[in-house]
N, C-alpha and C positions, 0 to 999 in steps of 0.2 A: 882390448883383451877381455876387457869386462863385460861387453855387447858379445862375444864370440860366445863365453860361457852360459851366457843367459840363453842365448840363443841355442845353444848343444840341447839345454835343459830341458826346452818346452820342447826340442823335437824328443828325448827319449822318454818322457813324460809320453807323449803322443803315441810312440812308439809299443809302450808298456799296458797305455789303455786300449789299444787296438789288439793286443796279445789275450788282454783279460776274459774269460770265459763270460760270455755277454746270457739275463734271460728273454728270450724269447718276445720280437715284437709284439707287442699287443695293438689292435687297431678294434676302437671301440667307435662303435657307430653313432655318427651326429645325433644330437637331440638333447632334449629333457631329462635330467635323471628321473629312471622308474620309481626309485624307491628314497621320493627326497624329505623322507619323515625320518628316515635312518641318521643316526647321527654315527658322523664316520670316527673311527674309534682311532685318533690319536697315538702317540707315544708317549709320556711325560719324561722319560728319559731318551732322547735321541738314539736310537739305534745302528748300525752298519748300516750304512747310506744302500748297499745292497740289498738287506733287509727290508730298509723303508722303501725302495723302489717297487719290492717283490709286492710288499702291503699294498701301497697303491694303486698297483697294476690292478692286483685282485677286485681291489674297493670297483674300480671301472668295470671289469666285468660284471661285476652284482648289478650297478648300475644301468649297463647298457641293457642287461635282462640276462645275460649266460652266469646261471645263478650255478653250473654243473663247473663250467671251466674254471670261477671263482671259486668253486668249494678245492676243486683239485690245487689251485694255486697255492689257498691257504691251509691245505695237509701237508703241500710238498714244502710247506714256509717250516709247519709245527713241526715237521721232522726236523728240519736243520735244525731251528733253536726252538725248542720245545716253552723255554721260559719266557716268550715272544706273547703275552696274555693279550693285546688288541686281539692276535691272527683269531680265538678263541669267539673273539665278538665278532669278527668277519663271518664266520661260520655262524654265529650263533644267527644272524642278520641272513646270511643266505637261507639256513633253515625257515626261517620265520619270513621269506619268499616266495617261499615252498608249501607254506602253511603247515610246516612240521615243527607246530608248537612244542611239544614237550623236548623234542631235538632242540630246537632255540634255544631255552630254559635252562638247559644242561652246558650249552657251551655258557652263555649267559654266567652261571658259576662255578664256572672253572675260571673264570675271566676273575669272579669277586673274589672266588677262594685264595687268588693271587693277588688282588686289590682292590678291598672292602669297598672302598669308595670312588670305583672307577664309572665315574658319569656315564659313560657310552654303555657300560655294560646293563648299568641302572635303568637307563631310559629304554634299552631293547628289552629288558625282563619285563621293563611296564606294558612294553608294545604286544610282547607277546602275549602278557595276563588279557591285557585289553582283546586283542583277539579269540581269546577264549573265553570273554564275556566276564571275566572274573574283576570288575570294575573294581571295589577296594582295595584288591592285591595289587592291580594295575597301579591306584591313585598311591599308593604307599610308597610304590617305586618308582613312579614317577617324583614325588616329593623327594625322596632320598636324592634321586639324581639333578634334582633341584641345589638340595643344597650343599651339594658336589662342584657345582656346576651353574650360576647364576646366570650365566649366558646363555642359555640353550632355553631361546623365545619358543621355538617351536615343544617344544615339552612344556613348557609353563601355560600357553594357552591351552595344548590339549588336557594338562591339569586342572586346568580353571573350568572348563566345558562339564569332565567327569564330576567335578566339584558340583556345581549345578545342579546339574542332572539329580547327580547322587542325595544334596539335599531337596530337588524340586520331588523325588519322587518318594522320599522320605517324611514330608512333612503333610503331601497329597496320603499314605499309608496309615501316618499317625492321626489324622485328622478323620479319615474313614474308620480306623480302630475307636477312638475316642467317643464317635458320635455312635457308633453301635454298642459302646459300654464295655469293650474287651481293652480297659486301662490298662493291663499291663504290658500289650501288647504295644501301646498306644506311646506307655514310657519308655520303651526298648527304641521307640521308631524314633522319636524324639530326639532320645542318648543319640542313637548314630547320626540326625540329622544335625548335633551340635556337633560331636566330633569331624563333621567335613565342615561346617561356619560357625566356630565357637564365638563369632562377633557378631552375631545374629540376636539382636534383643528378643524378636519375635517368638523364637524356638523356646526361648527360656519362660515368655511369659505364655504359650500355651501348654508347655509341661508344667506351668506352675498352675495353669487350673486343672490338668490331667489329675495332680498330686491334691490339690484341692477336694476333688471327686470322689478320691479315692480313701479321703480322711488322714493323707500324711500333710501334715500341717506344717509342723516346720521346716520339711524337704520343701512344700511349695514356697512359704516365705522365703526362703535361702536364694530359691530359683527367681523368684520375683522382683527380690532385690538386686540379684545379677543382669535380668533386664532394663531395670532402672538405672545402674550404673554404666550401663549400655549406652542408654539414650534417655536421660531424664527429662526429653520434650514429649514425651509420647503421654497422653492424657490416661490412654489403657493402662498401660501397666501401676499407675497407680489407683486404676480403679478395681485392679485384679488384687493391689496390694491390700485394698480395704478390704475386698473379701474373703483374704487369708487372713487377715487379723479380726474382724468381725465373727467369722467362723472360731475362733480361737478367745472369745471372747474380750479383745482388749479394744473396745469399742472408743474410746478416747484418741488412740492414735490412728484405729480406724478410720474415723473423722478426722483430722489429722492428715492421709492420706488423702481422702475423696475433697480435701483444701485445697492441696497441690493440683490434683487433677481437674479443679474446676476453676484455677489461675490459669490454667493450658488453654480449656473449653468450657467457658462456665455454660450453665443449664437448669432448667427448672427443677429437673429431674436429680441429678446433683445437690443443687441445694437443700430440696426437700429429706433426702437422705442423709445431709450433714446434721441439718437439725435431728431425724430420728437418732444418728446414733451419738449426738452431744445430749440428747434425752434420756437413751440409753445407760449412756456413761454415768449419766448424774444420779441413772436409779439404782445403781450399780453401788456406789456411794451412800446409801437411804439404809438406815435400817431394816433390819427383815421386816416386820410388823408392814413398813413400808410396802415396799417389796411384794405381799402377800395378799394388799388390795384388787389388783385384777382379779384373782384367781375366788377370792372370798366371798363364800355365802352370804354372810352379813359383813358389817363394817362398823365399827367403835366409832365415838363421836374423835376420839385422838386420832384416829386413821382419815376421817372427813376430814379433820383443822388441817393434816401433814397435807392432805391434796390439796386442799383449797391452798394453802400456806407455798407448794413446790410452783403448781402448774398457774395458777392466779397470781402471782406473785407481786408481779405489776400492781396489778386492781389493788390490792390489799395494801400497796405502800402509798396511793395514791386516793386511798378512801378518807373520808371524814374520820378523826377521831371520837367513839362515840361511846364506849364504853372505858369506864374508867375503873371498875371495882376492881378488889384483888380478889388473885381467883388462889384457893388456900390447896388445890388438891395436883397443880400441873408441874411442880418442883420434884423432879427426880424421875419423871415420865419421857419415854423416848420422843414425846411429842412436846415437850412442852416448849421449845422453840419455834413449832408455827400456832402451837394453840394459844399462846400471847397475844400476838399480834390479830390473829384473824379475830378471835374476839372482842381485842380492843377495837376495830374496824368497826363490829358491831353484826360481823355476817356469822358470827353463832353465841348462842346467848349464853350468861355467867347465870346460873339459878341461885335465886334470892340468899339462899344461905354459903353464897361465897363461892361455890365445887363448879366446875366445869364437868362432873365425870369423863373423863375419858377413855373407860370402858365400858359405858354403858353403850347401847346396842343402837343407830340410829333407825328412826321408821321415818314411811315418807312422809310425815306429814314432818317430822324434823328436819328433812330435806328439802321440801317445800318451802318452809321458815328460813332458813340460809339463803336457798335460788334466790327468793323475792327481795331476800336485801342487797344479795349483789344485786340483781337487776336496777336496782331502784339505783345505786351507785350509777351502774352505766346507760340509763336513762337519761340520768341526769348531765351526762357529757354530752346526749344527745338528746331534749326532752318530746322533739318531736315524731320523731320513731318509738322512744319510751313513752309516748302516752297511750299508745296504743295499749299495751302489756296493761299496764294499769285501770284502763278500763275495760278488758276484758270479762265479761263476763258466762264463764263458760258452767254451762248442765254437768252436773254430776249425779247417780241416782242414788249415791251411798253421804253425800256434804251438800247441806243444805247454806242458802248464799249468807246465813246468818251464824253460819261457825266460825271460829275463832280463827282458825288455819282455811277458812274458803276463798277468801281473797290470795293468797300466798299460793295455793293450790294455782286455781285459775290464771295468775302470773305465771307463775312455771311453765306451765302448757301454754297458755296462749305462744310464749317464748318461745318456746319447741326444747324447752331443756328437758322436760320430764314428761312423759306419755301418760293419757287414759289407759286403765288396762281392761278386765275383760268387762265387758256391756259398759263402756264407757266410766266404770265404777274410779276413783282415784284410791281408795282404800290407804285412809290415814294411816293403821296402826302396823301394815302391812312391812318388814323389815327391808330395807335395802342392802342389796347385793352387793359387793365390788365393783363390778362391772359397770352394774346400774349410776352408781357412785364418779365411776369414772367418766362414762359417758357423758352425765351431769355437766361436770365440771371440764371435758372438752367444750360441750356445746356453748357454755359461758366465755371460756378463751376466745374461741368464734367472736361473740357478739362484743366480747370488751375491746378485741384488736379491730374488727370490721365499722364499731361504731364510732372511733377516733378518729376513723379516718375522713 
């Protein structure tokens, strides 16, 4: 009995779907889908099986190329169920077939105005931007249907391609803005080339010398730091770093940076630079008086002891003690911490009644009188190259070789610490410079580190 009814069932079943209003066979022509970039727009709620049958049919014709008989399917769909939002993307997909962008576009969102976040619709609005050249519109909507939509490989690579591009031709823009000096264009290029690879260290540390250029300082630091945190193996960005905080005057950490950068790649070049701005930093540190020896016409005998006392430093802890008086006048004096020492060394003298003046004015023959005793020091580490200096005996037409400062003179120069000046004259009473001062006292660093060695 039970076999009889089952069996009545499936014949009136059979019977009922043979009565039903059937659409129209479709016969789509073998091959390759045309159009296999379209991503076919889904239902997320299952629809009337008749419905979905109508959608898919249509989807085939777009496919097979009858991009006309497709559009007709899915008006004749939107008429029955208007709230049917795929049929919308059908359409929008056939337009953009058609190369009837803006047609695309518009069914496009009608599809989002009925569901924000509907992948299919997302990735044809991108398609369509893309075809009208409109790359960022495109890449926005493409991301959106990204993250709609993790699956749809075919979208994510063509995102990644626009991506590229977008920053390959963005950083080639800023790079040509930047070297022709139109910064500001150069930081706009920049900005956008980050916004499509914000994990590009590179982008950050050439907008961070853009900002460098341009005298915003702490924008470039900000930018440069974000490079680093980037990728703190990259030796550039902190060598970009020392020249945002160098420009900025904070020469300590400056150095500091171009450390890090030269554990990455060390360099001669490098190095030489740590030392300058660990030089920097420490002048940085000096009192003004200090401070104001380059730049100074003359130089006080306490400006000579501070040089001698900074930059000789070594020499002076490593001299003979030789002078013992008290000197009654260097207490309370911005110098009186290296004019101790270097006198007691014996490389500048305490005058008979006790006073070192230390603003009295030096001349060269008083600078002559210092050279020759350091030299005589660093002779003596080395006496065979120092004997040379010591027997020098050089022409002068203004010091005769029986004055009291001609030996001291002709040590100097022989030395190369201190020049003849016009017609070969040495001109004792003549005031020294800053400069002159300073010079000095490099060329002895020279000869106390070169002759130890």
């Amino acid at each position: 009995m039970r076999s009889r009814l089952a069996l009545t069932a499936v014949l009136v079943s059979a019977l009922l779907a043979a009565c039903a209003p059937r659409a129209p066979v479709v016969t789509v022509p073998a091959g390759a889908p045309r159009h296999p970039d379209f991503v076919f727009p889904g239902a997320a709620d299952p629809p009337d099986p008749a419905v979905l049958e109508e959608h898919e049919s249509a989807w085939q014709l777009l496919q097979a190329g009858d991009a006309r008989n497709a559009e007709r399917r899915y008006n004749a769909l939107l008429k029955r169920t208007p709230q049917f939002y795929p049929a919308h993307v059908g359409l929008g997909y056939t337009a953009l077939s058609r190369d009837e962008h803006e047609t695309a576009l518009a069914h496009f969102d009608r599809a989002l105005a009925a569901n924000a976040a509907y992948a299919p619709a997302l990735a044809g609005k991108g398609q369509a931007y893309l075809a009208m050249n409109q790359r960022a519109e495109a890449l926005a909507s493409f991301d959106a249907a990204l993250a709609a939509d993790p699956g749809l490989s075919g979208i994510r690579a063509t995102a990644d391609v626009l991506r590229f591009q977008g920053l390959q031709g963005g950083v080639v823009g800023a790079r040509q803005a930047a070297e022709a000096g139109r910064l500001g264009e150069a930081r706009t290029a920049y900005a956008g080339a980050i916004k499509a690879s914000p994990q590009s260290p590179f982008l950050y540390r050439e907008l961070a010398v853009v900002e460098l250029r341009d005298g915003q300082l702490p924008v470039a630091l900000e930018h440069i730091q974000k490079a680093i945190e980037l990728d703190p193996t990259d030796s550039r960005n902190f060598v970009v770093q020392a020249d945002v905080l160098e420009a900025m005057g904070q020469f300590a950490p400056a150095a500091s940076a171009l450390t890090n950068a030269s554990a990455l790649e060390p360099s001669n070049a490098l190095a030489e630079r740590i030392e300058a701005l660990r030089a920097r930093a420490a002048l940085e540190g000096m009192p003004p008086e200090f401070r104001a020896i380059d730049a100074a016409e003359t130089v006080t005998r306490g400006q000579l002891a501070a040089l001698i006392g900074v930059r000789l430093d070594a020499l002076v802890k490593r001299a003979p003690r030789r002078n013992t008086a008290v000197i009654t006048d260097a207490r309370g004096n911005w110098a009186a911490q290296w004019i101790i020492p270097v006198a007691r060394a014996g490389f500048m003298e305490v005058y008979p009644n006790h006073t070192f003046q230390p603003s009295a004015i030096v001349r060269r023959g008083d600078l002559a009188l210092a050279v020759s005793e350091m030299l005589s020091v660093i002779a003596a580490e080395n006496p065979r190259v120092g004997g040379s200096w010591r027997s020098a005996r050089r022409k002068f037409p203004d010091l005769s070789p029986g004055h009291l400062r001609y030996a001291a003179a002709s040590m100097a120069v022989e030395a190369g610490v201190m020049q003849a000046l016009e017609n070969g004259a040495f001109q004792l009473s003549r005031p020294v410079s800053g400069a002159e001062a300073t010079a000095a006292i490099a060329r002895l660093a020279e000869l106390a580190e070169s002759r130890r060695r």
